[in-house]
C-alpha positions in Angstrom: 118.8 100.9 74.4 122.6 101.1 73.7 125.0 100.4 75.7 127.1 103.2 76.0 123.5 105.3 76.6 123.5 106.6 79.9 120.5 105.5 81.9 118.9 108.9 83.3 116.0 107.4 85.5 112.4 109.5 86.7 110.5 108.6 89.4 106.7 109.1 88.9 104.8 109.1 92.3 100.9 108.1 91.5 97.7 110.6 93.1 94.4 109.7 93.8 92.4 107.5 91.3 95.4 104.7 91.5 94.5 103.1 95.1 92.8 99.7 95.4 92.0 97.9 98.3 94.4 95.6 99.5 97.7 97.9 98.3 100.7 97.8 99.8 100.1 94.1 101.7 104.1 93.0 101.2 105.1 96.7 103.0 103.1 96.2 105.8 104.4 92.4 106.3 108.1 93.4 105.6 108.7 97.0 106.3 109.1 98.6 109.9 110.4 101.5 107.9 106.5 101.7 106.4 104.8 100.6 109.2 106.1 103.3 111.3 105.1 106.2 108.9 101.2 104.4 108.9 100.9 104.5 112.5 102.2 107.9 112.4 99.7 109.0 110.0 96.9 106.8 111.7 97.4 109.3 114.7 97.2 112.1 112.5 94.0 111.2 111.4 92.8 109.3 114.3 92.0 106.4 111.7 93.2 102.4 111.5 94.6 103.1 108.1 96.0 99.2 108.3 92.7 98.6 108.1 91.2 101.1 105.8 94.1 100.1 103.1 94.1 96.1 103.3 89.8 95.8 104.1 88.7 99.0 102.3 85.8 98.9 101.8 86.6 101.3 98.4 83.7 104.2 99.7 86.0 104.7 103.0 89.4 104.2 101.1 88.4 106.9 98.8 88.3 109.2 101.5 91.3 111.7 101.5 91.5 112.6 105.1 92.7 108.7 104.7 93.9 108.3 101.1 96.4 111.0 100.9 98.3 110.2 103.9 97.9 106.3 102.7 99.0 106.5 99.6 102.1 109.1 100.5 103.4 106.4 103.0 103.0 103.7 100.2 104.7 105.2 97.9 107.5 106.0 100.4 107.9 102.8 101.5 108.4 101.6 97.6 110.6 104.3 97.5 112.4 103.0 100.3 112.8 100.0 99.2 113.9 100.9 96.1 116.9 102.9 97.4 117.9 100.1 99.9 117.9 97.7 96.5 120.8 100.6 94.7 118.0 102.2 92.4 117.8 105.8 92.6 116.4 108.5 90.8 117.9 111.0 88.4 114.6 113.8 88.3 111.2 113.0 90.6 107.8 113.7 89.3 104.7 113.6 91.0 100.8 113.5 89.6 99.1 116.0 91.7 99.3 114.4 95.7 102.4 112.4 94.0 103.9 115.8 94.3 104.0 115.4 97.7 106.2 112.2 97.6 108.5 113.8 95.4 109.0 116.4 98.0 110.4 114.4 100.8 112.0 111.9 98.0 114.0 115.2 96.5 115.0 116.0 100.3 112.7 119.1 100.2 110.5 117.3 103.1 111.5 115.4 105.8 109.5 111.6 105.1 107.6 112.4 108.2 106.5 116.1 107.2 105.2 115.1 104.0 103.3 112.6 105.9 101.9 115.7 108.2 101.6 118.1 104.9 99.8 114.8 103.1 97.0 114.4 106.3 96.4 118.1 106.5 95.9 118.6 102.7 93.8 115.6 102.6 91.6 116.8 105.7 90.9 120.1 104.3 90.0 118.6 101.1 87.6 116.5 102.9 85.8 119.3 104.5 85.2 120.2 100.8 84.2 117.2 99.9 81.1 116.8 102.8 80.4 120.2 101.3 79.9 120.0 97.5 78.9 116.8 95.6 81.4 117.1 93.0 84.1 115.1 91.5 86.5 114.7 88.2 85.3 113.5 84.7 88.1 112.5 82.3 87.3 113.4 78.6 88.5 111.0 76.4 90.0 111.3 72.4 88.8 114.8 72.6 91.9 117.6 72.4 92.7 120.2 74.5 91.2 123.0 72.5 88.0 121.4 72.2 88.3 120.8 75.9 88.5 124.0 76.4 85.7 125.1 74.0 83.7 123.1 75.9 83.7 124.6 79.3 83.7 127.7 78.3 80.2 126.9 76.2 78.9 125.9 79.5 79.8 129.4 81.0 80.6 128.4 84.5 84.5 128.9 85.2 83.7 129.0 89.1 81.9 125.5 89.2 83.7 123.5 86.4 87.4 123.5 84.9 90.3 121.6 83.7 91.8 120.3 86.1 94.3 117.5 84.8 95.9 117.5 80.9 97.3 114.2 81.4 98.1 113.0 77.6 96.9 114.0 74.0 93.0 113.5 73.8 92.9 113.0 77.8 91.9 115.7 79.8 90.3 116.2 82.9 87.6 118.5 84.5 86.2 119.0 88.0 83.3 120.0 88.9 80.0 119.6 90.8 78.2 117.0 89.8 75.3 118.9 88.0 78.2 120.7 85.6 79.8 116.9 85.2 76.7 115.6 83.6 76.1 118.7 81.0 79.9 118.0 80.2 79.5 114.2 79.4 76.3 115.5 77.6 78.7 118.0 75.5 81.3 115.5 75.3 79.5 112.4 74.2 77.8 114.8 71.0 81.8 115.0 69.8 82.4 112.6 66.6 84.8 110.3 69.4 84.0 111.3 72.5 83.9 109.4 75.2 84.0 110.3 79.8 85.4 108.3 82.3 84.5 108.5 86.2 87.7 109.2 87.9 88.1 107.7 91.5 87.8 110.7 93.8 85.5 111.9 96.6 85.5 116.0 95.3 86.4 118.5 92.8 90.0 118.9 93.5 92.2 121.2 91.1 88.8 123.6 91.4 87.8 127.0 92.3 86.0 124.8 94.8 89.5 124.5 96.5 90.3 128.3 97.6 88.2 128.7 100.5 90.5 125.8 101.9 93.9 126.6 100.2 94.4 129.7 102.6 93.7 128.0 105.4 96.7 125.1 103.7 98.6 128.3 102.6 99.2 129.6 106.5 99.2 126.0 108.3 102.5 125.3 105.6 104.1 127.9 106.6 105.4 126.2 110.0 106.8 123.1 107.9 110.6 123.2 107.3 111.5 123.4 103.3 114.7 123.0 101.7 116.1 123.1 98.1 116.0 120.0 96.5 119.0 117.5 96.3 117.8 115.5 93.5 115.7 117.9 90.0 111.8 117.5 90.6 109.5 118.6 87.9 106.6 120.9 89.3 103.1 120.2 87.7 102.1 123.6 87.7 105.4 125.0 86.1 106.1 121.9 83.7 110.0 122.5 85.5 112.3 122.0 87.9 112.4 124.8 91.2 114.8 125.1 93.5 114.1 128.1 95.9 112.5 126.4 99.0 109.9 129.5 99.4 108.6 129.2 95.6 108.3 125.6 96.4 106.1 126.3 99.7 103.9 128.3 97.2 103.4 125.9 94.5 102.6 123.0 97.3 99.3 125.5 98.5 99.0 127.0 95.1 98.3 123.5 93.3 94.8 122.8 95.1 93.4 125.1 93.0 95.2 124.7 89.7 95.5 122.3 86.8 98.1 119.6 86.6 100.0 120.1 83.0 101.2 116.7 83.5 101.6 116.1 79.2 104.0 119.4 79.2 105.9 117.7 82.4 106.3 114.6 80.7 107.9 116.7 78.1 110.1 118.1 79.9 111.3 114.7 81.1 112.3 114.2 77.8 114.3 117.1 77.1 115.8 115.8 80.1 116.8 112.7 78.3 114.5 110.6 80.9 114.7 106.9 79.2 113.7 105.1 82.0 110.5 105.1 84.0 109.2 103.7 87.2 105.8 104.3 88.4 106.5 103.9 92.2 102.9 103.1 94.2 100.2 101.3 93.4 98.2 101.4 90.0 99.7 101.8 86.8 98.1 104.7 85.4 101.4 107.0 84.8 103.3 104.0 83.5 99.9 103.7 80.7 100.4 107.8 80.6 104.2 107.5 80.1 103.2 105.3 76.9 101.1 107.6 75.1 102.7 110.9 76.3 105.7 109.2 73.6 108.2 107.5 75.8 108.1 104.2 73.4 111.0 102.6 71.3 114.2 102.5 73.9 112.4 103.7 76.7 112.3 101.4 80.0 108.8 101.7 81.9 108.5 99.5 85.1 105.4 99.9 87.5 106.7 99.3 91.5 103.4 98.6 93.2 104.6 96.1 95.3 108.1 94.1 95.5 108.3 92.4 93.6 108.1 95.0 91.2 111.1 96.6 93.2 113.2 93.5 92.3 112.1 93.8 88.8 113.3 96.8 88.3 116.6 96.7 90.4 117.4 93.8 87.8 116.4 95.9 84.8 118.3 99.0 85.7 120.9 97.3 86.8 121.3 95.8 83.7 121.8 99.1 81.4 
């Protein structure tokens, strides 16, 4: 990168499918800021999430009465820490619970009400989840269209859909698990088609989804919004909003719709977004960032624990 370029940083908050057990140990040794947003959301979900994030084991980790909550305090302690180290964000984007995050770090949430919108979310997804045996199914070096095709071969648009189009030739469904299996089926007769288990305990992003989102819908309407002090892209619109009420919509409105996550990548571009940091654990956005065309000149730096924070305060710092 030049010089004289002007760094114009993006924050990407990770979703479900980055956790691992274990996550987050350095926060938990070195951050009252963090450990006071766990046992905050440990009362909210009347769980040890200390325990459930260092010990797993993965089947109770996975959950997301505990994961959301979990992973929105981790990634706001990195965030956190982040800011107290002088690197700050120029646009936020979240993946799907990531969008969350980005509320509170865009000043559209209070830390602590994204923490209560993150546990209720999750909770109702859970009830879904003891409900339907269903999940998410990436389809792999298969295009959108064909994608697309695909479903609508199987003629079920209430029990399987796209749910994420992360990158070019990575896409992901939801389903029940029944529709899942004909999809790899379909998927797997394509010349390079290949499927990929994602890490989740439902169909989320799913028609699956709406008998909850109204109950989500009316319980959001008691938590505070503002407009946003720093841009945040919005999955489902691929652009920045700014009118608190529209943003209350899209935050019940995205249980049940796809995350156009390639199309916000592209709009950080036309941004002029040249540097990157995945802030939580994982690094499946930084991969994502890669193949969605930030390359040549682009900065990319994964902050999933502190030292990753010193990393990148030194490489921004730097430009």
């Amino acid at each position: 990168m030049s010089p004289r370029t002007r760094t114009v940083t993006a924050f990407l908050f990770p979703g479900q499918g980055s956790q691992e057990v274990g996550m987050g140990a350095d926060l938990f040794e070195s951050s009252p800021y963090f450990r006071s947003l766990i046992e905050m959301a440990s009362d909210l979900t009347k769980a040890d999430l200390k325990k459930a994030c260092l010990r797993g084991p993965e089947r109770v980790l996975i959950r997301p009465n505990l994961l959301q909550p979990l992973l929105t305090c981790l990634c706001l302690g990195y965030h956190r820490a982040l800011a107290e180290a002088g690197v700050r964000a120029d646009v936020y984007l979240g993946h799907s619970l990531g969008e969350i995050t980005s509320l509170a770090a865009a000043g559209i949430l209070s830390e602590e009400d994204a923490v209560k919108v993150a546990a209720r979310r999750g909770g109702l997804m859970e009830e879904v989840a003891s409900r339907v045996d269903g999940g998410m199914v990436a389809a792999l070096f298969v295009p959108l269209h064909r994608v697309i095709e695909l479903l609508q071969e199987l003629r079920a648009p209430d029990r399987i859909v796209l749910a994420n189009d992360n990158a070019p030739e990575q896409v992901v469904v939801s389903g029940d698990r029944d529709m899942l299996e004909r999809f790899v089926t379909a998927v797997h007769g394509e010349p390079l088609g290949k499927c990929k288990n994602i890490r989740v305990a439902g169909p989320w992003h799913s028609p699956y989804m709406n008998e909850v989102r109204a109950v989500f819908e009316h319980w959001v309407k008691e938590i505070p919004f503002h407009a946003p002090a720093v841009p945040l892209v919005f999955n489902a619109l691929c652009r920045e909003e700014t009118d608190p009420e529209r943003i209350r919509a899209l935050v019940t409105w995205q249980l049940v719709r796809p995350v156009y996550w390639r199309e916000s990548m592209d709009r950080l571009k036309q941004m002029g977004v040249n540097t990157l940091l995945e802030v939580g654990p994982g690094r499946v956005l930084a991969g994502l960032a890669r193949v969605n065309g930030f390359r040549k000149g682009v900065q990319v730096y994964t902050v999933n624990n502190l030292r990753g924070v010193q990393l990148a305060a030194e490489g921004v710092g730097e430009h």
